[in-house]
DOTORMAR-448757 format. One record per atom (N, C-alpha, C): residue in one letter; atom name; x, y, z. Coordinates in pm, 1 decimal. Example, Ala and Ser with C-alpha at 12.3 -4.5 7.8 and 13.67 -1.06 7.14 Angstrom:
BEGIN
  aa  at         X         Y         Z
   A   N    1319.0    -569.0     780.0
   A  CA    1230.0    -450.0     780.0
   A   C    1320.0    -330.0     780.0
   S   N    1285.0    -225.0     708.0
   S  CA    1367.0    -106.0     714.0
   S   C    1290.0       3.0     787.0
***
This chain:
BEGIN
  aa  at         X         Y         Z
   X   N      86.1    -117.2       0.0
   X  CA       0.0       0.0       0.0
   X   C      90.6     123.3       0.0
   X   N      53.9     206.3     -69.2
   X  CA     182.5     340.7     -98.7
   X   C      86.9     458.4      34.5
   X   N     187.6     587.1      -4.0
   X  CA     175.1     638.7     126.6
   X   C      -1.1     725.4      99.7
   X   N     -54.1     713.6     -28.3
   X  CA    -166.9     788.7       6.5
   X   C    -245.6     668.0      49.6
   X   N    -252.8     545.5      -6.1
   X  CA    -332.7     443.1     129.9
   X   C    -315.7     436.2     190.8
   X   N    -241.4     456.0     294.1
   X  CA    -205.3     467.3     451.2
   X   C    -289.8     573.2     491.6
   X   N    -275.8     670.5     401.8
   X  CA    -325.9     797.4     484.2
   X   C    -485.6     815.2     538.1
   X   N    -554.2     750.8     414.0
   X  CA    -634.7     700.3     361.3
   X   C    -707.8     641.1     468.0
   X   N    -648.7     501.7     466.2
   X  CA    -662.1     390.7     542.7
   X   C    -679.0     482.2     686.7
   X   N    -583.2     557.2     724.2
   X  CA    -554.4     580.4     858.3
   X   C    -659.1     674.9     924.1
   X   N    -709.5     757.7     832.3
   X  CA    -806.8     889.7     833.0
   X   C    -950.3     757.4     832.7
   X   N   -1011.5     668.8     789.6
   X  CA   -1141.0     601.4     817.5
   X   C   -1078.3     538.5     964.0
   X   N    -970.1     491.1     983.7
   X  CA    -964.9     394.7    1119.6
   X   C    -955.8     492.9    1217.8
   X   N    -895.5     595.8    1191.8
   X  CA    -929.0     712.4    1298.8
   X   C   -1067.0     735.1    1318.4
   X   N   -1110.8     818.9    1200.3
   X  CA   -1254.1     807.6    1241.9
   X   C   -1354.8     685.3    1321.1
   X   N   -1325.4     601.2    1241.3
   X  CA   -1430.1     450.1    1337.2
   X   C   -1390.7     480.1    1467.7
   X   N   -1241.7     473.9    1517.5
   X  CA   -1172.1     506.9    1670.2
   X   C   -1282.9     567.9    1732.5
   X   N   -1229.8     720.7    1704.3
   X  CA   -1323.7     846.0    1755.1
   X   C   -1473.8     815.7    1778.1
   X   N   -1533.8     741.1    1638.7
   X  CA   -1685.7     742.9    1662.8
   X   C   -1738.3     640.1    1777.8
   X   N   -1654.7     532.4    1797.3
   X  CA   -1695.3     437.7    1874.5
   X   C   -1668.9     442.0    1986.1
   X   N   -1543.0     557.2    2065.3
   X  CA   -1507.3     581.7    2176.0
   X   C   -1586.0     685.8    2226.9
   X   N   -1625.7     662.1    2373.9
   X  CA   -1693.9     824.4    2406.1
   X   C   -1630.8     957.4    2459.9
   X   N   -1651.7    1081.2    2407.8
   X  CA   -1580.9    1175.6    2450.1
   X   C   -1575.9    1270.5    2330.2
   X   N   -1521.7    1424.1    2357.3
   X  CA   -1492.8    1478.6    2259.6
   X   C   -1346.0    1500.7    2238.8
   X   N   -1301.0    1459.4    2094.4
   X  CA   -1175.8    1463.4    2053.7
   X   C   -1199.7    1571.4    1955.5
   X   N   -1103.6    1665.5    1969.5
   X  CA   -1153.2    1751.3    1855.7
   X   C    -998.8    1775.4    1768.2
   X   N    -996.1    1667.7    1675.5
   X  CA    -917.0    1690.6    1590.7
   X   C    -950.9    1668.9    1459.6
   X   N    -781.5    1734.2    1413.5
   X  CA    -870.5    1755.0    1251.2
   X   C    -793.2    1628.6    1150.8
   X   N    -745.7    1637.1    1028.3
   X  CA    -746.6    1555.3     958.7
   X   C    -615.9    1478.5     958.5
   X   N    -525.1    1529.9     984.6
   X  CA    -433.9    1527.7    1036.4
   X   C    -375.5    1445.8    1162.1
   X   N    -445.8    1492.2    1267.9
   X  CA    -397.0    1340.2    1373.9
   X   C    -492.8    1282.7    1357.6
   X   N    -608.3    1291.3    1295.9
   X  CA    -699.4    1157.8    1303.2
   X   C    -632.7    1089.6    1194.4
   X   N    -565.8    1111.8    1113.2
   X  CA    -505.3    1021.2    1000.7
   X   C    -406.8     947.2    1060.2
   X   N    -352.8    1055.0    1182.2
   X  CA    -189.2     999.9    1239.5
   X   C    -230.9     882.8    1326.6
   X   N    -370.8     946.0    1395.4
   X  CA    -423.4     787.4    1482.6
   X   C    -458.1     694.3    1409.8
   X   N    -525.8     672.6    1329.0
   X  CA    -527.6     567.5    1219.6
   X   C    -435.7     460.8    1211.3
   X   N    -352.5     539.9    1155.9
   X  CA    -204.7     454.3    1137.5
   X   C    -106.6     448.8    1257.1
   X   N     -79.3     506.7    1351.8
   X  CA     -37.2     419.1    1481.7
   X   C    -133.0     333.4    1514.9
   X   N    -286.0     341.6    1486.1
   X  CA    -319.9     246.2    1546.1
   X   C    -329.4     105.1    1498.3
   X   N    -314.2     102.8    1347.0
   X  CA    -279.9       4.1    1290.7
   X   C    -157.2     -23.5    1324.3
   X   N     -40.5      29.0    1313.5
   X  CA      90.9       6.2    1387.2
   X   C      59.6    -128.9    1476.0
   X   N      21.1     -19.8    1626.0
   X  CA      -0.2    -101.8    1739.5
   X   C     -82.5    -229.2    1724.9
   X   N    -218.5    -253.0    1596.4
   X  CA    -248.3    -382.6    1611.4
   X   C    -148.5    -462.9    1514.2
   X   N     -93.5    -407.9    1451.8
   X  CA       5.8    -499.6    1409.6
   X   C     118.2    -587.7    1488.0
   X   N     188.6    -476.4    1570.3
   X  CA     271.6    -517.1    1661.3
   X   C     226.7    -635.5    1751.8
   X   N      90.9    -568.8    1808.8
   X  CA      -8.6    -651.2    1956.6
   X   C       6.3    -790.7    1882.9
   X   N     -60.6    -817.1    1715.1
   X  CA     -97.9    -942.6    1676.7
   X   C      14.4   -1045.4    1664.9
   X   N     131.5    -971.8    1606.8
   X  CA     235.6   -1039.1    1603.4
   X   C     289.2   -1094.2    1718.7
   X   N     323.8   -1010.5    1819.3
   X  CA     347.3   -1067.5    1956.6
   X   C     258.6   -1189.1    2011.7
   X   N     163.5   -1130.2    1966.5
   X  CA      33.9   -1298.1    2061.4
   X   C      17.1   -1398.4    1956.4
   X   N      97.2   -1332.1    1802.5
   X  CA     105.4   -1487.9    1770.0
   X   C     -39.6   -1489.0    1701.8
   X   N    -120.8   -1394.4    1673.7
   X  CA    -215.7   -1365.7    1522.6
   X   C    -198.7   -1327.0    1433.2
   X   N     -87.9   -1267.1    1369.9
   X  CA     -17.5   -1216.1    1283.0
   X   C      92.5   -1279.0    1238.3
   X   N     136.7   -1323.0    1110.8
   X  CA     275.2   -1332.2    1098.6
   X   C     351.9   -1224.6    1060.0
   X   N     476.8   -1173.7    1062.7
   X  CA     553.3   -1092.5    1063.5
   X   C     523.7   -1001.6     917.2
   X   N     512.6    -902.7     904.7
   X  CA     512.0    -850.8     758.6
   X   C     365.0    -884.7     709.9
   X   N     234.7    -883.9     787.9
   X  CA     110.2    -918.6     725.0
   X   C      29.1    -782.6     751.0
   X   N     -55.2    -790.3     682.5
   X  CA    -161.5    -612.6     669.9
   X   C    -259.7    -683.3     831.9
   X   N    -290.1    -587.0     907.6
   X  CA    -405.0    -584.0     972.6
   X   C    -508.3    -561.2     914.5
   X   N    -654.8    -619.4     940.1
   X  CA    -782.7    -553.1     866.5
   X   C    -804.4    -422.6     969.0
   X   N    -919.0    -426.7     922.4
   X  CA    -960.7    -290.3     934.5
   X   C   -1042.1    -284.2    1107.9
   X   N   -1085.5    -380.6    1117.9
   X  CA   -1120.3    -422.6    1259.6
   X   C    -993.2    -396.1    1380.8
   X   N    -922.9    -499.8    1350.0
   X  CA    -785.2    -470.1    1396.6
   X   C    -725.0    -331.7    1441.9
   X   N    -718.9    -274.5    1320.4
   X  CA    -654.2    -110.3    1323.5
   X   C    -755.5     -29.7    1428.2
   X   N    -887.1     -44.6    1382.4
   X  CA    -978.8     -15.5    1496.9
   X   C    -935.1     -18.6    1613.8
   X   N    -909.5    -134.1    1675.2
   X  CA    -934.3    -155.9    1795.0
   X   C    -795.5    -106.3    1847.7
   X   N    -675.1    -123.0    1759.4
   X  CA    -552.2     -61.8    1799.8
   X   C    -522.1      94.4    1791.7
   X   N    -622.0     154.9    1761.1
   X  CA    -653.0     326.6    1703.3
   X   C    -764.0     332.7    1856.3
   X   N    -852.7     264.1    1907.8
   X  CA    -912.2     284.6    2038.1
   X   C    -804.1     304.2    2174.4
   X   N    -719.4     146.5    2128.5
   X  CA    -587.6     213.3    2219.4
   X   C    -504.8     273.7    2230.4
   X   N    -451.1     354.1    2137.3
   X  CA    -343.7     455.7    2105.8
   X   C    -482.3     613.1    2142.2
   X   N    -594.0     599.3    2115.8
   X  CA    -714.1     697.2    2192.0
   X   C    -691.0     723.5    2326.0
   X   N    -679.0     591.8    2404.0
   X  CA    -716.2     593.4    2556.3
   X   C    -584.5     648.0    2582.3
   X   N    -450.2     577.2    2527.9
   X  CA    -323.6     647.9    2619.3
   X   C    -338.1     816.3    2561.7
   X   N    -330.1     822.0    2466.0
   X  CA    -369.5     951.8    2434.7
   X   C    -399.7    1069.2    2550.3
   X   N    -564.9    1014.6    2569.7
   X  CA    -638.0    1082.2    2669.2
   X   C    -560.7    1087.5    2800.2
   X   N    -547.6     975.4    2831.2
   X  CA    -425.1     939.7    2963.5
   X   C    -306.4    1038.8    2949.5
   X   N    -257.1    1028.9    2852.4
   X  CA    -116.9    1146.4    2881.6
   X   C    -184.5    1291.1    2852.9
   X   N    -245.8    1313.8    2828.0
   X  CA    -287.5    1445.1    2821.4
   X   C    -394.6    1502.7    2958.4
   X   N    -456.8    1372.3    3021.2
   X  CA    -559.4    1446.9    3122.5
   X   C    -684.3    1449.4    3074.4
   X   N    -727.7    1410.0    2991.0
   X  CA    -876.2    1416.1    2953.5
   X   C    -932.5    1320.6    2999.9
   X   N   -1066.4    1384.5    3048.4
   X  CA   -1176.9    1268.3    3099.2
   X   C   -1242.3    1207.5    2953.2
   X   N   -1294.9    1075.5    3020.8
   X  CA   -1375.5    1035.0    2906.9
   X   C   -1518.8    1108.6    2880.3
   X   N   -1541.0    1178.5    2929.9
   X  CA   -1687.9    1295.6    2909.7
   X   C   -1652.5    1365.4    2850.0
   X   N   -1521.0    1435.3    2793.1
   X  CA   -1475.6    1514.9    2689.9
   X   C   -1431.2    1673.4    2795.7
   X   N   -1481.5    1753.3    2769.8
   X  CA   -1531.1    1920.2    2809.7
   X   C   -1329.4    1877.0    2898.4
   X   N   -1292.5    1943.3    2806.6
   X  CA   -1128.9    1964.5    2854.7
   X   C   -1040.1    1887.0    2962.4
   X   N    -926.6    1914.0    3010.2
   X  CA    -890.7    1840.9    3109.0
   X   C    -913.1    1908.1    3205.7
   X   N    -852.3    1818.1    3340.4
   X  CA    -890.5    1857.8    3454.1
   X   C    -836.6    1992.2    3528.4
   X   N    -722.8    1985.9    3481.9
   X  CA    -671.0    2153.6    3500.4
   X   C    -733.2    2255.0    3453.1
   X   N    -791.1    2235.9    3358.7
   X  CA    -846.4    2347.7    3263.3
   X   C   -1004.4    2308.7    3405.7
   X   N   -1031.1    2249.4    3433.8
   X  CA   -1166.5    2285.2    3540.1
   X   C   -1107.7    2318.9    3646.6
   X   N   -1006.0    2287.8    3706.7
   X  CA    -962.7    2336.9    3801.8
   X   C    -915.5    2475.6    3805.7
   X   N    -865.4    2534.4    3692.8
   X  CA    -840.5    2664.9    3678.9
   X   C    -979.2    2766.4    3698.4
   X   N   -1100.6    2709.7    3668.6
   X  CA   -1175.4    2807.0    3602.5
   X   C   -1270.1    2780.5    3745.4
   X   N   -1223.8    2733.6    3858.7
   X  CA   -1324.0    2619.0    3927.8
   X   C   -1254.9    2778.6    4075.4
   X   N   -1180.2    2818.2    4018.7
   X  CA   -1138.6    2927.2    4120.8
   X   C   -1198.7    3072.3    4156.1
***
């Protein structure tokens, strides 16, 4: 797959991510493309390690999903966002004064 299917690819698996996780992510085409494709990354990696994948094989699209949900959650995790969306917690704590 050349680099505009990836991008491609990466911009629908982002989206599915986003739509199926709850919260507001508000990004634009750009890291949702970038989540896409780490998150295919990561189910690539995950499958290979447990031994569902052989080395050098495409993930479907399910897959990338579910590895684009987890590259979501650490996401949220390193940044501070709740899963209800409305900013992080500093940003309420600032305004909470």
């Amino acid at each position: 797959m050349g680099i505009i299917g990836w991008i491609v690819f990466g911009f629908v698996v982002g989206l599915l991510a986003r739509a199926i996780t709850p919260g507001n992510d508000s990004m634009g085409f750009v890291a949702t493309s970038i989540l896409g494709i780490v998150g295919a990354m990561v189910a690539g990696w995950l499958g290979t390690a447990l031994g569902w994948y052989e080395r050098d094989s495409a993930t479907g699209i399910i897959s990338a999903t579910i590895g684009a949900i987890i590259v979501l959650f650490v996401y949220r995790a390193a940044t501070g966002r709740r899963l209800g969306g409305r900013g992080s917690t500093s940003d309420r704590d600032r305004f909470a004064a």
